[in-house]
Kinemage of the C-alpha trace (Angstrom):
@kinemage 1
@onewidth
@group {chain A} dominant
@subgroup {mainchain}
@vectorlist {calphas} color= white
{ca unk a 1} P 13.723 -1.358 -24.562
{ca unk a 2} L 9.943 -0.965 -25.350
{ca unk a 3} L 8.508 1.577 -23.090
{ca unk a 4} L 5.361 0.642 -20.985
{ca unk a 5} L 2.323 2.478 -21.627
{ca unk a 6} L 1.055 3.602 -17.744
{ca unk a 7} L -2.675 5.093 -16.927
{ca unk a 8} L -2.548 6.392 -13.561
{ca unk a 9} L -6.277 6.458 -11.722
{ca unk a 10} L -6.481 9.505 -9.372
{ca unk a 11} L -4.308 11.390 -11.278
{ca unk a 12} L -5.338 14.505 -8.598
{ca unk a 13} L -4.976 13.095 -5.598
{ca unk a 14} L -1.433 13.419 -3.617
{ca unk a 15} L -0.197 10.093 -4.498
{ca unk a 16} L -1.613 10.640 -8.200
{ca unk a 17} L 0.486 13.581 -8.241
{ca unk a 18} L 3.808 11.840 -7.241
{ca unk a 19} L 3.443 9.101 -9.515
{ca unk a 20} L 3.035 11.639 -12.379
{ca unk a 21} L 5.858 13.159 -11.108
{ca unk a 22} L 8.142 9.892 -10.977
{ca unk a 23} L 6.300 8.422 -14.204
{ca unk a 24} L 8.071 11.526 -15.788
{ca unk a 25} L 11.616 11.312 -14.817
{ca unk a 26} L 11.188 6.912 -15.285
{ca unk a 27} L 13.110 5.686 -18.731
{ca unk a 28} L 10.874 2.971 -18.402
{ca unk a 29} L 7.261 3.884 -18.461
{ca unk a 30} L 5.502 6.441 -21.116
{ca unk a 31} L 2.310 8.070 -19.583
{ca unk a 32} L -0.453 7.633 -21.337
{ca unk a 33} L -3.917 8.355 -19.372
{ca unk a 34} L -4.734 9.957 -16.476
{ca unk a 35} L -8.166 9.587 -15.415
{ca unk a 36} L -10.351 11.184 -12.423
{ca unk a 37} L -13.809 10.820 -10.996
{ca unk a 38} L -15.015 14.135 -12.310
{ca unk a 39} L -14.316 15.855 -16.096
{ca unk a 40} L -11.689 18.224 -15.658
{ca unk a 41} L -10.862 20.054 -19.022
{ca unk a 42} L -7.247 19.807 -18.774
{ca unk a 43} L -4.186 18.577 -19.237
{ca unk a 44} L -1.169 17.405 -16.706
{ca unk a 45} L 2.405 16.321 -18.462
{ca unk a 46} L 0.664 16.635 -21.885
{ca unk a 47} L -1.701 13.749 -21.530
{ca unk a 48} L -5.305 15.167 -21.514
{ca unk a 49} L -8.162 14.010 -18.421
{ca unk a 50} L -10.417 12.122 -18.603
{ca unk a 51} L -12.871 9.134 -16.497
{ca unk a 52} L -12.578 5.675 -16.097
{ca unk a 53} L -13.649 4.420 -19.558
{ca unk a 54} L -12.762 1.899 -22.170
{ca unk a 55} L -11.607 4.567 -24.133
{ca unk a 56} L -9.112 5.758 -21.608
{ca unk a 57} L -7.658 2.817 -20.474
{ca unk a 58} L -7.363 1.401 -24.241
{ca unk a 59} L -3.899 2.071 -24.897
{ca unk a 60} L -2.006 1.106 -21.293
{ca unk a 61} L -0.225 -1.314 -20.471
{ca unk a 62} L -0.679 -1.030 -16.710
{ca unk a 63} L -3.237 0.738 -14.200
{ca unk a 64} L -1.540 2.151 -10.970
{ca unk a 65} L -4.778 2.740 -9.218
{ca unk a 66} L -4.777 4.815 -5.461
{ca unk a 67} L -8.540 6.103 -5.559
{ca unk a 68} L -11.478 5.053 -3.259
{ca unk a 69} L -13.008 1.217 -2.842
{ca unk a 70} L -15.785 1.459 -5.381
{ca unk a 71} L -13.536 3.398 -8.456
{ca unk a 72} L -11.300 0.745 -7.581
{ca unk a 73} L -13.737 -2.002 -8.296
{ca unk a 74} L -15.189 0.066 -11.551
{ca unk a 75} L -11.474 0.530 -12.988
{ca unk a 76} L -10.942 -3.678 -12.057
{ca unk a 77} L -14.240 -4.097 -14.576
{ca unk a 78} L -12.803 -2.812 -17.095
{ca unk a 79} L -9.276 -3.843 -16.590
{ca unk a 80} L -10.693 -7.460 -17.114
{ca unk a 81} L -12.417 -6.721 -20.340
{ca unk a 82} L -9.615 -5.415 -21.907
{ca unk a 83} L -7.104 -7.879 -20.204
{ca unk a 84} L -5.400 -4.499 -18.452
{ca unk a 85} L -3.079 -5.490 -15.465
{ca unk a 86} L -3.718 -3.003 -12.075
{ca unk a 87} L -1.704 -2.326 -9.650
{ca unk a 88} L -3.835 -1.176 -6.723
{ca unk a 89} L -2.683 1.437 -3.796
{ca unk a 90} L -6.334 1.652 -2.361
{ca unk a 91} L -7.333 0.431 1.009
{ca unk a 92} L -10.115 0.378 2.825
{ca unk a 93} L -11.996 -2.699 1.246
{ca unk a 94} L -14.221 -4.975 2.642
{ca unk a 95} L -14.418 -8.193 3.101
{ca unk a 96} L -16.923 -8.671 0.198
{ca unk a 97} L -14.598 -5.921 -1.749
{ca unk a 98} L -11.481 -8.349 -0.876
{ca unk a 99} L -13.416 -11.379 -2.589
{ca unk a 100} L -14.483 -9.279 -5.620
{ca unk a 101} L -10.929 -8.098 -6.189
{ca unk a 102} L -9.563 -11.832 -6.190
{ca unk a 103} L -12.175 -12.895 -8.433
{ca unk a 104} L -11.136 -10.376 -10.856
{ca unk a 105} L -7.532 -11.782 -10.230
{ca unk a 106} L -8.469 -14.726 -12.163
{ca unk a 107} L -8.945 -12.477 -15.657
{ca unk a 108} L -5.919 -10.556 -15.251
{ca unk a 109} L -2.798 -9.479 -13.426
{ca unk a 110} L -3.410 -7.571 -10.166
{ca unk a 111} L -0.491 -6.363 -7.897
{ca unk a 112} L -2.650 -5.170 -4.493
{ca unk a 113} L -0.498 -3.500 -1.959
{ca unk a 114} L -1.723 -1.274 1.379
{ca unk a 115} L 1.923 0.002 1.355
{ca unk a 116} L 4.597 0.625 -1.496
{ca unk a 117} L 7.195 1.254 -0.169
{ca unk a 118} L 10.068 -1.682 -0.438
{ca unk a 119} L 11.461 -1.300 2.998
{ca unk a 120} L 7.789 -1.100 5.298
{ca unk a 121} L 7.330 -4.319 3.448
{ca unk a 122} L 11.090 -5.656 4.235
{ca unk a 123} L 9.957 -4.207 7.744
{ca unk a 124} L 6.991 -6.640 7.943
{ca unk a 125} L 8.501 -9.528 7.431
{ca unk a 126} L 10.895 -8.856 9.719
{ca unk a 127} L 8.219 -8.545 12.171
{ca unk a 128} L 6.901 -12.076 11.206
{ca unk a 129} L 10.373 -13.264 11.901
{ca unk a 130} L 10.873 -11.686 15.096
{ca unk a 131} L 7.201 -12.785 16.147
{ca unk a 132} L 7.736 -16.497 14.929
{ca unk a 133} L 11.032 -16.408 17.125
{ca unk a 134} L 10.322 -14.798 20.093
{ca unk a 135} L 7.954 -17.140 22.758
{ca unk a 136} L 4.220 -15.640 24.334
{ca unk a 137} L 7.062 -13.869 27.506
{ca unk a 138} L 7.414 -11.258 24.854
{ca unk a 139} L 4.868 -8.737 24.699
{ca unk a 140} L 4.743 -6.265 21.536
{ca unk a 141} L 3.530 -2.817 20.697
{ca unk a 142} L 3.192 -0.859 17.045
{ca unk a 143} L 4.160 3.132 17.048
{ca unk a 144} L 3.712 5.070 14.329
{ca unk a 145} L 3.904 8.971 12.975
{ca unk a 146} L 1.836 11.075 10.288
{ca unk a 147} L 1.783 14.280 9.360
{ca unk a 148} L -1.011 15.925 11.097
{ca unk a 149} L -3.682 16.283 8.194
{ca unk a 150} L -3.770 12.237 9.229
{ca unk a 151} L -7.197 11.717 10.632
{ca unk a 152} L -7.163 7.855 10.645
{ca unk a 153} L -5.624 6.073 13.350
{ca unk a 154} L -3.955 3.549 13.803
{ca unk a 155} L -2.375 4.051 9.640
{ca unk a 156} L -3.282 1.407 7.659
{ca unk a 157} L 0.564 0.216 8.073
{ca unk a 158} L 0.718 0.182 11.657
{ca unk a 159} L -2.063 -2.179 11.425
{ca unk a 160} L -0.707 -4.180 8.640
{ca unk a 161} L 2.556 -4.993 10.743
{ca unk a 162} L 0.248 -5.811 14.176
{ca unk a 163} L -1.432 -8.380 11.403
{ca unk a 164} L 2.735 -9.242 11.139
{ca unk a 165} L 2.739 -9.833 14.452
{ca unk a 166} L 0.004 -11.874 14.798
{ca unk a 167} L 1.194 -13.970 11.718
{ca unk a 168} L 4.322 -14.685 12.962
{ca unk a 169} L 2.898 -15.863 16.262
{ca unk a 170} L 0.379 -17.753 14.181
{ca unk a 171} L -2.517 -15.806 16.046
{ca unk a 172} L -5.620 -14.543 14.636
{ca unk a 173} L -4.757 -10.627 14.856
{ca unk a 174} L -8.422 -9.274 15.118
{ca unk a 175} L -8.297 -11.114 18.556
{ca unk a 176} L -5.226 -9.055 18.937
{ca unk a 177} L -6.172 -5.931 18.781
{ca unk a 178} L -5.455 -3.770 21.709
{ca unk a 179} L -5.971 -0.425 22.736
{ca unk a 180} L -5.279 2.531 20.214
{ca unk a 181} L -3.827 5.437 21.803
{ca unk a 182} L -3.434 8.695 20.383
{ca unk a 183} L -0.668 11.460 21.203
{ca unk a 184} L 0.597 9.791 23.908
{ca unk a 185} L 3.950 10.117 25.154
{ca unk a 186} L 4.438 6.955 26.234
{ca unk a 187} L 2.392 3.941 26.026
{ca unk a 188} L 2.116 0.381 27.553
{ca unk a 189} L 2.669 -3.214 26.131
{ca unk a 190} L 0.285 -5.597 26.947
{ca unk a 191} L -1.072 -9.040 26.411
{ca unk a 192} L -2.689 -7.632 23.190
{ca unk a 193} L -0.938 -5.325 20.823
{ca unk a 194} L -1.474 -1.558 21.730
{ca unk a 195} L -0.952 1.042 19.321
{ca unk a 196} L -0.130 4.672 19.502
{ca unk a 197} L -0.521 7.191 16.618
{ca unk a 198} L 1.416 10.649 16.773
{ca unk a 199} L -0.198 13.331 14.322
{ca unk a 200} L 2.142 16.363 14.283
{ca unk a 201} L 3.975 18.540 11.624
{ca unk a 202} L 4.771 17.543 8.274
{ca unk a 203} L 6.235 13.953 8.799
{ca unk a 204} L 6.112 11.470 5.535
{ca unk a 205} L 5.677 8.632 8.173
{ca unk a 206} L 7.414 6.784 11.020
{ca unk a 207} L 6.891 3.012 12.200
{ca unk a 208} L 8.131 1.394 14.917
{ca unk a 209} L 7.709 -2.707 16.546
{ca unk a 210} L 8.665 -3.181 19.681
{ca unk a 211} L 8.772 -6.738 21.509
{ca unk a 212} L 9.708 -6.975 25.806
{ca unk a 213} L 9.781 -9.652 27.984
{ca unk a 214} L 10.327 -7.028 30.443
{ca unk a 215} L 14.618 -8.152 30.323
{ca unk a 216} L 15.326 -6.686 26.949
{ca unk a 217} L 13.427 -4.717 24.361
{ca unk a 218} L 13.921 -5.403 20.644
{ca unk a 219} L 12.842 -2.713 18.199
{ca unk a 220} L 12.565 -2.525 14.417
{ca unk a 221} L 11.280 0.725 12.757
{ca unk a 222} L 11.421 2.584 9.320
{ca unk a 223} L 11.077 6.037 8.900
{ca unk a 224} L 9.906 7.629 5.424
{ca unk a 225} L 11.716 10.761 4.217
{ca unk a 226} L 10.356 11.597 0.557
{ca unk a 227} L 6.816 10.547 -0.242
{ca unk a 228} L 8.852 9.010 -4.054
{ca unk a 229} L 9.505 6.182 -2.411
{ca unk a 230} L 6.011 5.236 -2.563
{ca unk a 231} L 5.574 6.199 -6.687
{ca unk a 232} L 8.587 4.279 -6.619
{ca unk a 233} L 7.443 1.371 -5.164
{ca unk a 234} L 4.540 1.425 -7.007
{ca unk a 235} L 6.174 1.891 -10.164
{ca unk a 236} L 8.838 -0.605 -9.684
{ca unk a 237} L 5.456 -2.773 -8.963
{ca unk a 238} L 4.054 -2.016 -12.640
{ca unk a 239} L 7.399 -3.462 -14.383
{ca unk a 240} L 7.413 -6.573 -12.022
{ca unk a 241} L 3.734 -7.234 -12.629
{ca unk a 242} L 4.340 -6.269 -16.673
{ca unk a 243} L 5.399 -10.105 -17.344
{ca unk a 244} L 3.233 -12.147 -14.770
{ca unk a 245} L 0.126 -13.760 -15.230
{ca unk a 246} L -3.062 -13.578 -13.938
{ca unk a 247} L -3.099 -14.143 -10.333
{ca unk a 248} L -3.619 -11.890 -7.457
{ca unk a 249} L 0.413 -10.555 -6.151
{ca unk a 250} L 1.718 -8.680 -3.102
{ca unk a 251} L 5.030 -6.784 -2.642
{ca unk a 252} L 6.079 -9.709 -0.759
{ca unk a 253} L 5.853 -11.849 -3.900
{ca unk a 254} L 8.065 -9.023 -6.109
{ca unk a 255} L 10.549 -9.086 -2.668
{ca unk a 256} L 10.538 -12.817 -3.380
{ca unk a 257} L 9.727 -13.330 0.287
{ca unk a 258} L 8.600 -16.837 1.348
């Protein structure tokens, strides 16, 4: 089988790193750019830095992209020139950024993901289920865990399973929103969803729903023990997205969720 050619944006960063890492030890994939904001005269896994160019990205296949908002956008302009597809590991975009992104969507293949990892996003949509099944008596709460170099809180995943929540319930989650708590023990339910962040140690990263109608509690959770199953995700993402065409994909759509 025909390898696919992978460029990997933010080739420095932590999740740049693992996907080099995984890239390496994949049958599947053959690296061939890494690219960075800055020149750096080097080379990582034999393949040679360099910046987001036409030049760079000639060769690939497939972009796995986990940089900043505006790279992203600058990586997506090129992608659609040379009909590139992107998988994209970013987060943070605006509103404006969101439309943007979809517009490029119409040029080429774009997998867009705030989470990788197969079983947070089995874990959402379990949330929507539980949500959609359980009536307004049952209130609900996100927890979550990070290692403590973490300085965002709530993660971007405990918010994307409140959005869960509030999709299931067919709410509008930005009415939702709660109160965020941060390193507390213990920590209410209420009408809206609350959140509480724990920033200690090492942890990969811990999630946890919880619905009460004050008679029973019902809990779903993951908990991440290598930060692979990410690159892993992602990657698995790249071959999904290898054969598609252009349109603007989730996870959910390579879990064949409905």
């Amino acid at each position: 089988m025909k390898k696919i050619n992978l460029a990997i944006s933010g080739c420095l960063g932590r999740m740049g790193q693992q996907l080099i890492k995984s890239s390496k030890t994949s049958k599947s994939f053959k690296l061939v750019a890494l690219t960075e904001s800055k020149v750096f005269n080097k080379k990582i896994a034999g393949v040679k830095l360099n910046l987001n160019t036409d030049e760079a990205f000639k060769n690939t296949d497939v972009i796995i992209d986990f940089t900043i908002p505006n790279c992203t956008l600058d990586i997506l302009k090129i992608a659609s020139k040379l009909k590139k597809r992107v998988i994209i590991g970013t987060t943070g975009f605006s509103k404006k950024e969101e439309a943007v992104i979809k517009n490029f969507s119409k040029k080429i293949p774009i997998l867009k993901a705030g989470n990788m990892s197969l079983g947070v996003n089995l874990l959402m949509y379990l949330t929507e289920i539980a949500s959609k099944a359980l009536n307004d008596d049952y209130l609900s709460k996100v927890f979550e865990v990070h290692h403590k170099y973490k300085k965002d809180y709530p993660s971007g995943t405990a918010l994307m399973l409140g959005k869960g929540i509030a999709d299931g319930g067919n709410k509008n989650f930005y009415n939702l929103i709660g109160k965020k708590f941060l390193n507390k023990k213990i920590f209410p339910y209420g009408k809206k969803i609350n959140f509480n962040s724990i920033r200690k140690g090492e942890i990969i990263g811990e999630h946890e729903v919880a619905f009460s109608n004050g008679k029973e509690i019902i809990k779903l959770n993951h908990e991440a023990f290598d930060r692979a199953l990410y690159s892993d995700g992602a990657l698995t993402a790249a071959k999904w997205l290898i054969n598609k065409k252009p349109g603007l994909y989730s996870m959910r759509d390579l879990l064949n969720f409905k």
